[in-house]
LUMTINU-135111 format. One record per residue (C-alpha): x, y, z. Coordinates in steps of 0.5 Angstrom, whole numbers, plus 500, padded with zeros to 3 digits. Example, Ala and Ser with C-alpha at 12.3 -4.5 7.8 and 13.67 -1.06 7.14 Angstrom:
BEGIN
525491516527498514
This chain:
BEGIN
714444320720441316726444316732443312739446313745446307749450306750455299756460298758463304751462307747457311740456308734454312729451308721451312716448310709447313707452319711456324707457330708458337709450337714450332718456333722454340725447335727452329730458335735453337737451330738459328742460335747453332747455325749463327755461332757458326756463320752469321750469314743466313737464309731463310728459304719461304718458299714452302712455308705454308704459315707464320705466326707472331712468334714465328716473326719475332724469331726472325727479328731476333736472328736478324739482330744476332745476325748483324751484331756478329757481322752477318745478315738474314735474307728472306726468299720466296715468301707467297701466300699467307706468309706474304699477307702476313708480313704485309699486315706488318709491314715487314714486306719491304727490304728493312733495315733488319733483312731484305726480300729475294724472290730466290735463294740464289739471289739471297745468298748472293747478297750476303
């Protein structure tokens, strides 16, 4: 998996890319745990993953309540494909109380 961090607004943005699975995730959790004590106001760009699995879900379950119990929030972008499948399997592909959906980065950040 690819993972590229910037910071966009008041807000850091984590840009996936590839597959998030059960071998990928524990990399990803340590960078969320980093970039959450610094700013709890992240984003999460979907646009290029390609994979999510349950532990890739569960990983953002765990930011977006670290998130908000430091005062922030977790936003989701440009979620397609599979990665959209699969959170509609769940259904997770609405605006929940633990993160909502943008179409874009831009707008993600915006709302944070």
């Amino acid at each position: 998996m690819k993972v590229r961090e910037k910071r966009a607004g008041n807000a850091t943005v984590f840009s996936l890319g590839g597959m998030l699975d059960t071998r990928t995730v524990p990399s990803l959790q340590q960078r969320l745990a980093r970039a959450l004590a610094e700013n709890p106001k992240i984003v999460l760009d979907l646009s290029d993953l390609k994979f999510i699995s349950s532990a890739g879900v569960a990983a953002f379950i765990l930011a977006a309540k670290n998130a908000r119990a430091r005062g922030g929030g977790l936003r989701l972008a440009g979620i397609h494909g599979e990665v959209q499948a699969t959170f509609s399997v769940l259904r997770l592909d609405s605006n929940e109380p633990i993160w909502r959906l943008f179409p874009t980065v831009e707008e993600a950040v915006k709302d944070l």
